[in-house]
C-alpha positions in Angstrom: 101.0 113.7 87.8 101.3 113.5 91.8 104.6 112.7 93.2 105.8 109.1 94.4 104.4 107.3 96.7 106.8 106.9 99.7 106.8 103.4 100.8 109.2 101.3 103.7 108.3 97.9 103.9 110.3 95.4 106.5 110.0 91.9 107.2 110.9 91.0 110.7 109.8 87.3 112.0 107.8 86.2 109.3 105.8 89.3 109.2 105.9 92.3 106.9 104.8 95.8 107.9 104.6 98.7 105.3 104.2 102.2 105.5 103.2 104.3 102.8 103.0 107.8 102.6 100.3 109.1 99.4 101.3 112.5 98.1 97.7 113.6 97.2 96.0 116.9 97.9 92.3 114.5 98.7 90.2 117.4 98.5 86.5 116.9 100.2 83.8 117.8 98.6 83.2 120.5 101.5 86.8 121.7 101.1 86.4 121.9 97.4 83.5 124.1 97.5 85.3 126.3 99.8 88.4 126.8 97.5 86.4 127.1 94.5 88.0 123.6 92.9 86.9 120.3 92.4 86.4 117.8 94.7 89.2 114.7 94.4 90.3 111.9 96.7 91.6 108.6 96.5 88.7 106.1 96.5 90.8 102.9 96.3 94.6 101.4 97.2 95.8 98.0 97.0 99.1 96.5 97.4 100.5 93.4 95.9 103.4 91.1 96.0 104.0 88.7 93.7 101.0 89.2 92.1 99.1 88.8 95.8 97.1 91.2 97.2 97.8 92.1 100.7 96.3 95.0 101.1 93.1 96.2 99.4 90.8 98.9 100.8 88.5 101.4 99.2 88.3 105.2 100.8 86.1 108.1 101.0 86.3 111.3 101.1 87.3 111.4 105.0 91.1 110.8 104.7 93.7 113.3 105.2 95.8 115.3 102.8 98.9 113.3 101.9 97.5 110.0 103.7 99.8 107.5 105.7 99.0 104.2 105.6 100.4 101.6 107.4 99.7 97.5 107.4 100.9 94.4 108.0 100.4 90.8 107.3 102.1 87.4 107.2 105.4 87.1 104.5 105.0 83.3 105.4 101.6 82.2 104.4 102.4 83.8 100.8 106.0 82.3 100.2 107.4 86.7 100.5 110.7 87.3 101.7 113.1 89.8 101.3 114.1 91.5 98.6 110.5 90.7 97.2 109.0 94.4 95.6 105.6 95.4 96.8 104.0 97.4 94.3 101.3 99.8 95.8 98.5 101.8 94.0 96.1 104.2 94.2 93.3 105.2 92.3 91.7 108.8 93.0 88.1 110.3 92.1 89.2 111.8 88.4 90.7 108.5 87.5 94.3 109.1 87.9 96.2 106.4 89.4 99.8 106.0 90.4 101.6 102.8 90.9 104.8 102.6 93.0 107.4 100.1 94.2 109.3 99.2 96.8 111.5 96.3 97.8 111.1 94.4 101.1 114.0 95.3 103.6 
């Protein structure tokens, strides 16, 4: 099982902005045949709050070892404030998927 998912997420004027850190190796398919092991990346990641998505986006096999990513968007619009959790997910190639959470700061 990969390790967690490190996430900060802070609301400051109405607007939330998260960074998350994926602990995944995201091997190419490229860089898989060169170490003699099979290809796997993340392909998809959402984040949710409340049961709203916020943040949805599928991948390919182009992103970095251990990927950051970071996004905002407006706690207002969606009634979010803090001490709200945001749960983010990942889903890789071989099906694995690992769900983390994190409160809103």
């Amino acid at each position: 099982m990969a390790k967690k998912t490190r996430i900060k997420a802070k609301l400051k004027k109405g607007v939330v902005t998260v960074k998350a850190l994926a602990n995944h190796e995201n091997l190419s398919y490229q860089e898989a045949e060169r170490a003699k092991k099979e290809a796997n990346f993340i392909t998809y990641a959402v984040a949710k709050v409340n049961g709203n998505i916020v943040y949805e986006v599928s991948s390919s096999q182009f992103l970095s070892k251990n990927p950051y990513m970071k996004f905002s968007f407006n706690a207002d619009a969606i009634g979010v404030k803090a001490g709200d959790m945001l749960e983010f997910t990942w889903v890789d190639l071989k099906g694995n998927t690992r769900a983390d959470k994190a409160e809103i700061k």
